[in-house]
C-alpha positions in Angstrom: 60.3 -15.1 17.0 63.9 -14.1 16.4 64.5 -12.3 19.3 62.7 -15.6 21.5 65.6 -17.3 19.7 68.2 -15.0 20.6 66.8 -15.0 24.4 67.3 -18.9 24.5 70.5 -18.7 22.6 71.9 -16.4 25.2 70.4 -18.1 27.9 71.8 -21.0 27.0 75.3 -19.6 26.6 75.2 -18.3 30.2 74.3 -21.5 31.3 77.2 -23.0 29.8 75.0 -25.3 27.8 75.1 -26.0 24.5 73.2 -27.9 21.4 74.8 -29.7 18.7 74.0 -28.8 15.3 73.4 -32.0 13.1 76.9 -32.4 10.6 77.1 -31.5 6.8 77.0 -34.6 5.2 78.2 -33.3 1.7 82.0 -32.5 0.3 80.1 -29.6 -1.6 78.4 -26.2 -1.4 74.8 -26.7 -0.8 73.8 -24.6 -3.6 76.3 -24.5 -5.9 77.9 -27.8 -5.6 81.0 -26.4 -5.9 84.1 -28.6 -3.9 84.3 -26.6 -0.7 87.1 -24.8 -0.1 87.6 -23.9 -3.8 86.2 -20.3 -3.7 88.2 -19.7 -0.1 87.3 -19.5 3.2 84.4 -22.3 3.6 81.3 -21.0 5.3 79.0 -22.5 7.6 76.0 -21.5 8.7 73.1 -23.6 11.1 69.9 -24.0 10.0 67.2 -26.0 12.3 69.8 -27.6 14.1 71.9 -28.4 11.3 75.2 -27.5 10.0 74.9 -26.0 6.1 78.7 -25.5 4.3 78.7 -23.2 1.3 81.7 -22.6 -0.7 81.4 -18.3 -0.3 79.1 -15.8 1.3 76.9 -15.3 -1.6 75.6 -18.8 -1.2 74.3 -17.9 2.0 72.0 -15.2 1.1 70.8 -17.3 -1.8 70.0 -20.4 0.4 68.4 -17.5 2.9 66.2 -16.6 0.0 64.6 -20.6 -0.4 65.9 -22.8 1.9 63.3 -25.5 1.2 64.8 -25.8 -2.6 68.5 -26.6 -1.2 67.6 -28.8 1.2 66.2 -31.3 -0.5 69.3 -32.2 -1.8 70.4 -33.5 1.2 67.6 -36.4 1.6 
């Protein structure tokens, strides 16, 4: 499945088209609720078409681990 996603991504690219990822409605990390910006470098990441912002890399592998848990915070 990954590398069918990596295919279209690329294809995509080539093409010179491009999708827009939904925008990250929140002033804070997704699963800390930390400010962003307050550990450093914000980073962000997109997830099923829409932008996730987490206050440091950490956070990332964390949300990788259960998405469905962090995500609920933003309905």
């Amino acid at each position: 499945m990954k590398t069918i996603f990596a295919l279209s991504a690329l294809l995509l690219l080539a093409t010179g088209l491009t999708f827009a990822a939904s925008p990250y409605p929140l002033k804070t990390c997704l699963v800390t609720d930390n400010e962003l910006g307050s550990m450093g470098k914000v980073v962000t990441k997109v997830h099923d078409g829409r932008q996730i912002k987490f206050c440091c890399k950490p956070c990332v592998k964390k949300f990788d681990a259960n998405p469905a848990k962090y995500l609920s915070k933003l309905k």
